[in-house]
PASEBA-1860 file (N, C-alpha, C; in nm, 3 decimals):
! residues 264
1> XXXXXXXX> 1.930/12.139/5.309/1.950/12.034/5.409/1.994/12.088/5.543 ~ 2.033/12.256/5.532/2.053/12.273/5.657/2.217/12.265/5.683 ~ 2.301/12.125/5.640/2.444/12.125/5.642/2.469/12.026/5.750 ~ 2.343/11.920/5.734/2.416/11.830/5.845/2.537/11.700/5.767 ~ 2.507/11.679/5.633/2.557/11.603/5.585/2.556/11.640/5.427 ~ 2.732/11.640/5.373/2.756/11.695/5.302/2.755/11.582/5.154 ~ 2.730/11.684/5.080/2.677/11.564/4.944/2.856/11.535/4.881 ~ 2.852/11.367/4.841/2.978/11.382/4.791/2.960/11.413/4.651
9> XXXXXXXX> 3.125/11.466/4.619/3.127/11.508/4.494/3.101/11.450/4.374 ~ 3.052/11.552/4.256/3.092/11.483/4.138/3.204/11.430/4.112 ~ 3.193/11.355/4.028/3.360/11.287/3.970/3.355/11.248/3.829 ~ 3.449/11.333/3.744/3.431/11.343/3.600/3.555/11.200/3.581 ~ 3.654/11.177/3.626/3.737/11.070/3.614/3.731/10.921/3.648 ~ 3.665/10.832/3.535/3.647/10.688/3.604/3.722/10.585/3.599 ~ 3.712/10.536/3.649/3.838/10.378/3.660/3.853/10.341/3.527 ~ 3.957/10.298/3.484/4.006/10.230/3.313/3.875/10.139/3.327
17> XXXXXXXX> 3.837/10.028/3.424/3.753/9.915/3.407/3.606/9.944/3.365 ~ 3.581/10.105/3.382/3.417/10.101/3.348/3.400/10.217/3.218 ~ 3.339/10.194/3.171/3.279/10.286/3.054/3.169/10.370/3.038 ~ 3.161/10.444/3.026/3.006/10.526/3.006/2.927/10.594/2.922 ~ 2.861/10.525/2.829/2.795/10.564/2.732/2.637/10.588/2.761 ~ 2.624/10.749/2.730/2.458/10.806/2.741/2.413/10.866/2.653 ~ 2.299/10.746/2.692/2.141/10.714/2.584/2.144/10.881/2.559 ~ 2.059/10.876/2.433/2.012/11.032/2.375/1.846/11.045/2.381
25> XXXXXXXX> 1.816/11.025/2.547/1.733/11.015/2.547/1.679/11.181/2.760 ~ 1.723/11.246/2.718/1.749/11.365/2.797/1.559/11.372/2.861 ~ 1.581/11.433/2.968/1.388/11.505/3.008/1.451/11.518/3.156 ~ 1.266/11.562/3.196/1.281/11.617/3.331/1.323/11.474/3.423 ~ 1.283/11.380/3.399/1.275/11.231/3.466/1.463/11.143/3.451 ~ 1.497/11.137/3.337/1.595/11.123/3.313/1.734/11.180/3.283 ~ 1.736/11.301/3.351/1.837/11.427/3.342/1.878/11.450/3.209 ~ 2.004/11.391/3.214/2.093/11.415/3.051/2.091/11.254/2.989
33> XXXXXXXX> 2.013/11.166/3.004/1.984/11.068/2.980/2.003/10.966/3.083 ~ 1.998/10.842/3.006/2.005/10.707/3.043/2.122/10.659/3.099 ~ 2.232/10.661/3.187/2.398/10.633/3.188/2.380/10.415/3.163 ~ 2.474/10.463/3.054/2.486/10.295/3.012/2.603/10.223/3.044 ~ 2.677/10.144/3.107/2.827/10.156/3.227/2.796/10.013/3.137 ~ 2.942/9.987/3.105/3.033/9.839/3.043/3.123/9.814/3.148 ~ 3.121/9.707/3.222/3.224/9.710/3.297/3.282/9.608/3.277 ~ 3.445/9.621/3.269/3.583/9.494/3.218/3.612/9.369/3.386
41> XXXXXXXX> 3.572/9.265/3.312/3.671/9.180/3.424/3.802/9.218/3.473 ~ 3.876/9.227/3.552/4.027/9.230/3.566/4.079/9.156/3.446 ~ 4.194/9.194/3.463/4.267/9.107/3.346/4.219/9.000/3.229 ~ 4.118/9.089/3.207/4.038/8.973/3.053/3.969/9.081/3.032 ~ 3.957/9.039/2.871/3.843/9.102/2.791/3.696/9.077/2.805 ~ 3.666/9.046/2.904/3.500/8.993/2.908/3.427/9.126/2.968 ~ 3.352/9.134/2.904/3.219/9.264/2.978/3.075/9.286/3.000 ~ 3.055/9.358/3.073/2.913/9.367/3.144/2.865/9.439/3.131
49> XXXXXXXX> 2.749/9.474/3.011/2.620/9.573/3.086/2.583/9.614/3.096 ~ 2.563/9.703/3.188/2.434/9.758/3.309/2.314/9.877/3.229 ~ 2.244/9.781/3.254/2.117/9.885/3.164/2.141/9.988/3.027 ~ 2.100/9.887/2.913/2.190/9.933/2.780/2.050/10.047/2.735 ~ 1.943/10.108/2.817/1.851/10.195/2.779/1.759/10.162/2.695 ~ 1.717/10.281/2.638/1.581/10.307/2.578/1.612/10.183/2.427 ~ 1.545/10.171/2.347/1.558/10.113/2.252/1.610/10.189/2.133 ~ 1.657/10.232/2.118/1.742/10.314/2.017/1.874/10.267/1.958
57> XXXXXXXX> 1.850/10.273/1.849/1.928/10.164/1.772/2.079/10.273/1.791 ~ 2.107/10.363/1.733/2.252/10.414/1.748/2.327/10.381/1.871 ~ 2.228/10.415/2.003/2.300/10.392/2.108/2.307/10.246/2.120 ~ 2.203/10.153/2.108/2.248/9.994/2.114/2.391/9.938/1.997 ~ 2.387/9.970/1.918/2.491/9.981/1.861/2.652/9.998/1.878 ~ 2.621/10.158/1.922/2.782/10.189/2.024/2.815/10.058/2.121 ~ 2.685/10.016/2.201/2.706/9.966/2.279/2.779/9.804/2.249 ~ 2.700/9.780/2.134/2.784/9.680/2.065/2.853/9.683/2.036
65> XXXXXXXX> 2.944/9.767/1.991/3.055/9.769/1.932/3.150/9.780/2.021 ~ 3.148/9.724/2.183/3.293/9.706/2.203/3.290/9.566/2.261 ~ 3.379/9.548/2.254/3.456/9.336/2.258/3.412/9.308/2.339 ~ 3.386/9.170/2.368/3.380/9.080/2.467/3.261/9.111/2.570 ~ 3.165/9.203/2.505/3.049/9.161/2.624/2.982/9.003/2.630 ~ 2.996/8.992/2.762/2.934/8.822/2.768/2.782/8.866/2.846 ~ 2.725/8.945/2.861/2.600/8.958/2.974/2.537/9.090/2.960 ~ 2.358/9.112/2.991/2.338/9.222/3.022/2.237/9.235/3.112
73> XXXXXXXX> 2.281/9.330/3.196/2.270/9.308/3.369/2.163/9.472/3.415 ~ 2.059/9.429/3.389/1.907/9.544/3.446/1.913/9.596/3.607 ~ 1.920/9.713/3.612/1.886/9.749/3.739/1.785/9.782/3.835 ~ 1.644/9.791/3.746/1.509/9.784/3.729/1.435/9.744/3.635 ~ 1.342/9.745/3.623/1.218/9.726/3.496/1.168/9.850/3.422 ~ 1.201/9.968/3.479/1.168/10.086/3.399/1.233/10.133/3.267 ~ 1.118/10.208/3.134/1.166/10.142/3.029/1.268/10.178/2.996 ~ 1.315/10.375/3.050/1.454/10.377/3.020/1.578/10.345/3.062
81> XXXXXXXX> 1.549/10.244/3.116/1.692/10.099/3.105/1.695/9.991/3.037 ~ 1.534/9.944/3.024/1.499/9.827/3.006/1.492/9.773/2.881 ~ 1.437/9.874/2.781/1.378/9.877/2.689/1.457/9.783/2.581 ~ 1.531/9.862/2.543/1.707/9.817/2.433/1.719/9.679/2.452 ~ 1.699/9.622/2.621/1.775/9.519/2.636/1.773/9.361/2.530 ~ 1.647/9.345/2.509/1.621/9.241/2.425/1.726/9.266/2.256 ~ 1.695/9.379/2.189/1.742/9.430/2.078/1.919/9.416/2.070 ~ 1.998/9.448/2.197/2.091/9.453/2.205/2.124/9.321/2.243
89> XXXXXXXX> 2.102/9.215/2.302/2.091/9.078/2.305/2.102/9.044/2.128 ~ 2.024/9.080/2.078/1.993/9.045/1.964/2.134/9.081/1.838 ~ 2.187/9.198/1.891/2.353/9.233/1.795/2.401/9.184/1.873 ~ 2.420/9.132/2.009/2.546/9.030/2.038/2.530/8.900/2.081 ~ 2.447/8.831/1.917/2.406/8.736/1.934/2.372/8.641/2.034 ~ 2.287/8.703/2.106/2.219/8.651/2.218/2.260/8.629/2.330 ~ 2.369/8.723/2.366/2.411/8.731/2.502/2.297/8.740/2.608 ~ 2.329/8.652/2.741/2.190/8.649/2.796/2.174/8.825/2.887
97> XXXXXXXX> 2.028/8.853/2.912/1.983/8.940/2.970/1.931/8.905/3.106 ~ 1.998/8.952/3.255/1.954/8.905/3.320/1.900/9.026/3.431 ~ 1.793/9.010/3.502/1.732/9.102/3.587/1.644/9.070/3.698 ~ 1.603/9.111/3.781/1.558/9.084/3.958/1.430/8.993/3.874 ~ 1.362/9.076/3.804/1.243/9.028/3.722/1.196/8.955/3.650 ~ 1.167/8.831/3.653/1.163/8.762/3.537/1.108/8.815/3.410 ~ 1.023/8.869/3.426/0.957/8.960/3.278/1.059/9.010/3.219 ~ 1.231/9.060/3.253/1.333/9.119/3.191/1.390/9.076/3.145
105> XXXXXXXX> 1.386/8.926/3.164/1.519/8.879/3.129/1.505/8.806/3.010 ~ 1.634/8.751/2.927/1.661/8.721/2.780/1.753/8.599/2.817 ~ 1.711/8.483/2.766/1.773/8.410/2.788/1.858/8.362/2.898 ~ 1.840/8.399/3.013/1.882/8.396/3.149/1.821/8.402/3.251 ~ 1.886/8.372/3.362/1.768/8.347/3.481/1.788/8.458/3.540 ~ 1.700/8.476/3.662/1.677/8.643/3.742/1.819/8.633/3.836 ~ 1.826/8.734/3.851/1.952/8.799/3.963/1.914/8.737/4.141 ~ 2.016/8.680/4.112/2.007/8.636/4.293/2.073/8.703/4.386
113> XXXXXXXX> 2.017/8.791/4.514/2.077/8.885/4.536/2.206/8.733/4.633 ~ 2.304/8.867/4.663/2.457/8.796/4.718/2.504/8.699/4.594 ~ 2.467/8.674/4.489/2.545/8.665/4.347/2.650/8.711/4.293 ~ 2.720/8.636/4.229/2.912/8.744/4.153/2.904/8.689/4.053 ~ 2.881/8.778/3.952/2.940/8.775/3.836/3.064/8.846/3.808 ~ 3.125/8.761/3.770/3.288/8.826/3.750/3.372/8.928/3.813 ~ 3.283/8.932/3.959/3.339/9.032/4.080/3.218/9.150/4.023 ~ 3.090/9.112/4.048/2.990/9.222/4.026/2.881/9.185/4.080
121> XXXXXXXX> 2.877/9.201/4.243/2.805/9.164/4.351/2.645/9.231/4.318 ~ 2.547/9.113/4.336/2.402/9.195/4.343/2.335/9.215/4.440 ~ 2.274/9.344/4.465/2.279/9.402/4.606/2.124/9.404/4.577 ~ 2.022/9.386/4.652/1.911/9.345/4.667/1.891/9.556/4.731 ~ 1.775/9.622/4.640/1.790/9.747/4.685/1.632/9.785/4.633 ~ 1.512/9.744/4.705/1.395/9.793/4.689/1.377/9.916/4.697 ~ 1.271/9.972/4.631/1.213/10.117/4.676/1.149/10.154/4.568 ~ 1.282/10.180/4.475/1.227/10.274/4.362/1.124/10.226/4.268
129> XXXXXXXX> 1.158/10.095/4.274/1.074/9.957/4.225/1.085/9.871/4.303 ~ 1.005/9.770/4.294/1.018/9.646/4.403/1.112/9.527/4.301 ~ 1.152/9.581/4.216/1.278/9.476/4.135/1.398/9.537/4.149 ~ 1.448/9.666/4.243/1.565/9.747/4.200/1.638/9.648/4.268 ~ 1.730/9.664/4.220/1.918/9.619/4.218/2.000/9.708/4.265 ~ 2.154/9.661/4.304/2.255/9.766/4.272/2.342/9.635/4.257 ~ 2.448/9.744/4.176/2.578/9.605/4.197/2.719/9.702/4.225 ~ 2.768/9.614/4.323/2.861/9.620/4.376/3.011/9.604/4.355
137> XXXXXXXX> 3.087/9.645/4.275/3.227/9.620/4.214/3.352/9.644/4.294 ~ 3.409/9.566/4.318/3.566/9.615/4.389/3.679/9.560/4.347 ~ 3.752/9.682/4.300/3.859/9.632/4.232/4.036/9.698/4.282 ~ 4.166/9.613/4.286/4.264/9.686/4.324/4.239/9.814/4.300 ~ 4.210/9.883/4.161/4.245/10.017/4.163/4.124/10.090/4.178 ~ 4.040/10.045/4.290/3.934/10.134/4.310/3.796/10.060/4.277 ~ 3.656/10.091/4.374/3.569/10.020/4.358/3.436/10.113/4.377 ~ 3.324/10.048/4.334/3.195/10.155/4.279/3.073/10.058/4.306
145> XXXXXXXX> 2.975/10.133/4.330/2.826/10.076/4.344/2.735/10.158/4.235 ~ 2.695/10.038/4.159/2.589/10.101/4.028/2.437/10.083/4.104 ~ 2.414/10.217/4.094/2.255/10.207/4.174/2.151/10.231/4.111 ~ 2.136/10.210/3.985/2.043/10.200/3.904/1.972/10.380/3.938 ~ 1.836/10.353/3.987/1.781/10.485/4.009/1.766/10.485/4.151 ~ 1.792/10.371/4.223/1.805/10.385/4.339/1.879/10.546/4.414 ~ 1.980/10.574/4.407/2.023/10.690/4.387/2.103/10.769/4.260 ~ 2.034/10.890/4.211/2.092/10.951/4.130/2.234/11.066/4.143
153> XXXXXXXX> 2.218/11.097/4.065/2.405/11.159/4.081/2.344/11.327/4.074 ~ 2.228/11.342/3.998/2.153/11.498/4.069/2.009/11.476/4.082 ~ 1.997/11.584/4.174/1.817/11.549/4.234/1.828/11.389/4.317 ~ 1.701/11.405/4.330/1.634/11.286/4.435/1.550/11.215/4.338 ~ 1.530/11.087/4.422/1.475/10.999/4.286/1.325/10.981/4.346 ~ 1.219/10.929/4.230/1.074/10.933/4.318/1.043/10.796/4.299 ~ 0.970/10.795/4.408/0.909/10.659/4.495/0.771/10.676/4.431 ~ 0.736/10.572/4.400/0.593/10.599/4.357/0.514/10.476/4.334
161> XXXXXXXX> 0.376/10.510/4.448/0.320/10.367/4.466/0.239/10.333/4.316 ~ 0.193/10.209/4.320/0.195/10.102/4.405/0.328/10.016/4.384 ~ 0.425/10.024/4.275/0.548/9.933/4.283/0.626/10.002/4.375 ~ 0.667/10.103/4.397/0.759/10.214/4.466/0.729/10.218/4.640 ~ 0.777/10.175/4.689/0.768/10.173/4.859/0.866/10.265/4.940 ~ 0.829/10.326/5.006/0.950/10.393/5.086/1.013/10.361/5.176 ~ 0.929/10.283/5.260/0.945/10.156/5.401/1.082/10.088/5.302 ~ 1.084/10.042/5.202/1.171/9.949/5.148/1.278/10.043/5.133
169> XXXXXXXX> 1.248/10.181/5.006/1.347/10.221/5.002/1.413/10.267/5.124 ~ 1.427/10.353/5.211/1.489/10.390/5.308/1.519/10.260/5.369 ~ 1.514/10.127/5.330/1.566/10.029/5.442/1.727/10.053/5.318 ~ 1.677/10.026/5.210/1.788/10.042/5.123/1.890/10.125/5.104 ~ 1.883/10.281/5.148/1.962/10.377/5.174/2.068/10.307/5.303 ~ 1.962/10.296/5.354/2.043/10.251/5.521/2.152/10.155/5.479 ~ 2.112/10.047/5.364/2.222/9.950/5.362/2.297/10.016/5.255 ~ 2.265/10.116/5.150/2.364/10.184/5.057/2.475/10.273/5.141
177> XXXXXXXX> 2.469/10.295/5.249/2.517/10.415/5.306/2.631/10.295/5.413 ~ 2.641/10.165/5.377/2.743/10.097/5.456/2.869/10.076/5.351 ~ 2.830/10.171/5.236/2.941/10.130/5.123/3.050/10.279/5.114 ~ 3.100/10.330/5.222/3.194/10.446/5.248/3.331/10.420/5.130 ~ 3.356/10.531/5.092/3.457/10.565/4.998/3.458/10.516/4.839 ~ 3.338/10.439/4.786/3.365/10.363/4.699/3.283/10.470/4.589 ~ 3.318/10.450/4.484/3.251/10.529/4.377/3.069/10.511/4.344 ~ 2.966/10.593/4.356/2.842/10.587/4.297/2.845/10.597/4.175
185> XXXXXXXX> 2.804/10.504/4.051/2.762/10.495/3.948/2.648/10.516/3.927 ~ 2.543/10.586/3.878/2.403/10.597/3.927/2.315/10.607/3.733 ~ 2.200/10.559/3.770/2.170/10.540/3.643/2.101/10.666/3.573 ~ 2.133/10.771/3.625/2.146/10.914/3.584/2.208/11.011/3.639 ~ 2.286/11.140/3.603/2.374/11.226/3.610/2.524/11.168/3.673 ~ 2.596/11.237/3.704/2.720/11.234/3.690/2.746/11.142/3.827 ~ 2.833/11.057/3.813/2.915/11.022/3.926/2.943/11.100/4.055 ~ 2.948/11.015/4.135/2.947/11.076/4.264/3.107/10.979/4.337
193> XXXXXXXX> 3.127/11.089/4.419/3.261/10.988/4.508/3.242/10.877/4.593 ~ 3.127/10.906/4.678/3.130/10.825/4.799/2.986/10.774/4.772 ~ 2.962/10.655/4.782/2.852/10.601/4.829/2.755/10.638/4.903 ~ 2.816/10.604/5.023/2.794/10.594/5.181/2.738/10.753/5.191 ~ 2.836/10.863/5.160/2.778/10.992/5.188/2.669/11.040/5.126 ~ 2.639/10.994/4.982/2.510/11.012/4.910/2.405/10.951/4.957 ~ 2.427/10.843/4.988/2.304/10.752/5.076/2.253/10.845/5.217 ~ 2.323/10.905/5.290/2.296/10.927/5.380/2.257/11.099/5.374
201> XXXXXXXX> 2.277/11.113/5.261/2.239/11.278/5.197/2.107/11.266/5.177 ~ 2.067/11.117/5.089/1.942/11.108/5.046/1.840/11.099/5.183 ~ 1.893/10.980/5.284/1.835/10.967/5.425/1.791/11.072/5.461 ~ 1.890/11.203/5.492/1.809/11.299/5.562/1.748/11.415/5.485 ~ 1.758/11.380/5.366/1.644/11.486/5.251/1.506/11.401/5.283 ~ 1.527/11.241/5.303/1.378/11.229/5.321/1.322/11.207/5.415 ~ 1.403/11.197/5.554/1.370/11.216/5.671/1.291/11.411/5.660 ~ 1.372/11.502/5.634/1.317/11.580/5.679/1.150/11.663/5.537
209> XXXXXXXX> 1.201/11.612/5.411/1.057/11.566/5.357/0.908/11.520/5.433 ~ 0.968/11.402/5.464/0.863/11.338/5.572/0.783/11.438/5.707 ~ 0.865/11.506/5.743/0.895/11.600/5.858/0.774/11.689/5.799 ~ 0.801/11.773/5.690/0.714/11.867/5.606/0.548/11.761/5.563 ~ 0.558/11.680/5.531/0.465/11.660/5.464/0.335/11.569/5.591 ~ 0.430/11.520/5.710/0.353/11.523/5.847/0.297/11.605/5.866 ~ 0.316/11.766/5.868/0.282/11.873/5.930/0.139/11.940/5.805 ~ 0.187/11.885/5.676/0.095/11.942/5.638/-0.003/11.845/5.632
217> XXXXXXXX> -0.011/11.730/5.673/-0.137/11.589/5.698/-0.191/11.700/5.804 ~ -0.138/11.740/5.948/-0.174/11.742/6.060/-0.237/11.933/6.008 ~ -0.195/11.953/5.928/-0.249/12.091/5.897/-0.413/12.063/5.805 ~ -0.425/11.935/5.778/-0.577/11.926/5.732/-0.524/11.860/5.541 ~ -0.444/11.885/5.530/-0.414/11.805/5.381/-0.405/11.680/5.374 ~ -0.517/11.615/5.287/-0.569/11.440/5.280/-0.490/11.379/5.169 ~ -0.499/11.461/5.085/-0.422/11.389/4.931/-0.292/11.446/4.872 ~ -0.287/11.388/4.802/-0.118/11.396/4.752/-0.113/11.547/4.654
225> XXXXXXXX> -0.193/11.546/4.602/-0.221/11.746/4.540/-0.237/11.825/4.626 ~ -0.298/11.807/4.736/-0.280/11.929/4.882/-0.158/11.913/4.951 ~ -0.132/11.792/4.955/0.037/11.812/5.022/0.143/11.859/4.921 ~ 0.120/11.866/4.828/0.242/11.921/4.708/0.170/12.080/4.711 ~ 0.073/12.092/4.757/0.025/12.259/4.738/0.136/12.302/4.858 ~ 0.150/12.239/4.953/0.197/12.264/5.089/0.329/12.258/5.113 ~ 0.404/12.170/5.057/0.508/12.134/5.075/0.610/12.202/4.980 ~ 0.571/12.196/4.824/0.599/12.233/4.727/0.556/12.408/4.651
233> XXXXXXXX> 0.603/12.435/4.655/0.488/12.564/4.690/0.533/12.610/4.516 ~ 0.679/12.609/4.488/0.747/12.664/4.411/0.798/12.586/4.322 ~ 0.704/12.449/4.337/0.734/12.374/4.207/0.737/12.377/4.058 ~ 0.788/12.338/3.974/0.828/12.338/3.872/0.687/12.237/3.781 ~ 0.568/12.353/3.728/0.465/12.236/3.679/0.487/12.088/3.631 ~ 0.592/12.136/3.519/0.633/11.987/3.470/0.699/11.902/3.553 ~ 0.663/11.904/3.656/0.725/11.808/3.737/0.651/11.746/3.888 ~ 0.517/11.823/3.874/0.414/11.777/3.987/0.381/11.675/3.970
241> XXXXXXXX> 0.366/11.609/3.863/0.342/11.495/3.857/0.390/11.408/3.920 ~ 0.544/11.427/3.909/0.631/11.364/4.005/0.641/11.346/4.131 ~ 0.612/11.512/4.225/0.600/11.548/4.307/0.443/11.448/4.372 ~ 0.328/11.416/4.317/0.219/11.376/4.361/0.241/11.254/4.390 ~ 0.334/11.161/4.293/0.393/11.025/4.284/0.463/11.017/4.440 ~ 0.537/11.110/4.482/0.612/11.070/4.620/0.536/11.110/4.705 ~ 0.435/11.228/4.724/0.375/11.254/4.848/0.268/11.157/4.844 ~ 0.216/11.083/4.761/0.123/10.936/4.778/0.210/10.851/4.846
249> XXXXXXXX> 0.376/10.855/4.818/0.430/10.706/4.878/0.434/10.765/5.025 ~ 0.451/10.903/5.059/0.501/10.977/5.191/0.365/10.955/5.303 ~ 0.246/10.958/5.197/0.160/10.968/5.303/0.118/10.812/5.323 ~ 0.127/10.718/5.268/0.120/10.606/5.245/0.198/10.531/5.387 ~ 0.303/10.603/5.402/0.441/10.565/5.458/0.400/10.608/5.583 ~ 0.315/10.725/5.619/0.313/10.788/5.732/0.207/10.748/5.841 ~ 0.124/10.705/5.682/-0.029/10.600/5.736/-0.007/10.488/5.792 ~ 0.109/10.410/5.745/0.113/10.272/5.831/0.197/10.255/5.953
257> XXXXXXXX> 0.288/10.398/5.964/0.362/10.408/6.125/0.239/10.441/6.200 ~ 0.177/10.536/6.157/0.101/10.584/6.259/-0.028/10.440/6.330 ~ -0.070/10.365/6.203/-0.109/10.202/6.240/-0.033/10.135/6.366 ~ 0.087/10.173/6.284/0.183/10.047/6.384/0.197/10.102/6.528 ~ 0.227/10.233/6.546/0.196/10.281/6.657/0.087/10.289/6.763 ~ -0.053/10.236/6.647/-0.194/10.244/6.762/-0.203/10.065/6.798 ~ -0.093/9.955/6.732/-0.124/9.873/6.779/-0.092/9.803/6.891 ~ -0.175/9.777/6.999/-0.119/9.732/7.138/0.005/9.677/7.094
END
């Protein structure tokens, strides 16, 4: 990055109010898995949540087994969040499932963004999908933003058309990066301290992405396999795939400024 903006830290210590149980479901896409976050009302036993993963019965299970969940709250439609959700509805006898999407949800209606559930604000956060979420928690002893895959806690996350927009996501960074000091919960790898500073870590990894993958359009590269020849030089095979997924959204992204720019 150069060192214009410093990534905030991991953070192995989380608030008494949230929990973290991860799916056993590890790869190049999902780091060390799925992060599955229960989060406690203040002063009551009632709990929340947030993307109970892949469908795997041990981990839906754990997840059942602690008190008072009343809800379960999707941060996208992708399956390793999504998947479990119905099944795990199903051991806590039909607690409703609710998500941006109607296709997600279990017995409940979709997420309205500026919504509170039990002090668990829904933050309207396109990009990664055109259903992503985050939610927003603040509590006396400290407060956190769960960002689904919106931002991860290592690596960068991929945009990938046709659900995946970048125009959207980067509007979304911009508004993730107004949440300074509060804890990132992210729906893979480890916790992060600050919000606001990860958001704006991610901003200028893909500002200057963009930067690279302009130069190699203007160097004669049309498609998303010549710009990963270009850009990527030293990629990791198992993972071009990935890499082709974002330089389609990059050039996609670059195609309609350059539109908006030729129009009187």
């Amino acid at each position: 990055m150069g060192g214009a903006e410093p990534e905030s830290a991991e953070v192995d210590r989380l608030p008494g109010w949230v929990t973290l149980l991860l799916a056993p479901n590890p790869g190049p896409m999902t780091l060390d898995g799925t992060n599955t976050w229960i989060v406690r009302a203040p002063g009551s036993d009632r709990a929340t949540v947030i993307d109970p993963g892949p469908l795997d019965e041990s981990h839906l299970r754990r997840i059942a087994g602690h008190d008072g969940i009343e809800r379960i709250l999707i941060t996208h439609g992708h399956h390793d969040h999504v998947e479990g959700a119905a099944r795990l509805s199903e051991l806590l006898d039909g607690v409703p499932v609710r998500a941006a999407s109607p296709a997600h949800c279990v017995g409940g209606e979709p997420l309205r963004p500026g919504e509170s559930l039990d002090g668990i604000l829904v933050l309207r956060t396109p990009g990664h999908t055109s259903d992503s979420v985050s939610f927003v928690v603040e509590r006396e002893d400290g407060s956190a933003v769960f960002t689904g895959d919106t931002m991860l806690g290592r690596g960068t996350t991929v945009v990938a058309p046709p659900d995946g927009d970048l125009g959207a996501y980067l509007r979304s960074l911009e508004l993730l990066s107004a949440y300074p000091q509060m804890l990132m919960l992210p729906g893979h790898g480890p916790a992060r301290s600050d919000t606001a500073e990860r958001a704006r870590f991610y901003l200028g990894h893909r500002r200057q992405r963009l930067a690279q993958v302009a130069a190699a359009m203007a160097a004669g590269a049309e498609t998303p396999a010549a710009v990963v020849d270009l850009v990527y030089p030293d990629l990791d095979p198992a993972l071009r795939f990935a890499a082709e997924w974002s330089a389609a959204a990059q050039i996609d992204y670059l195609q309609q400024e350059n539109n908006q720019e030729k129009k009187p």
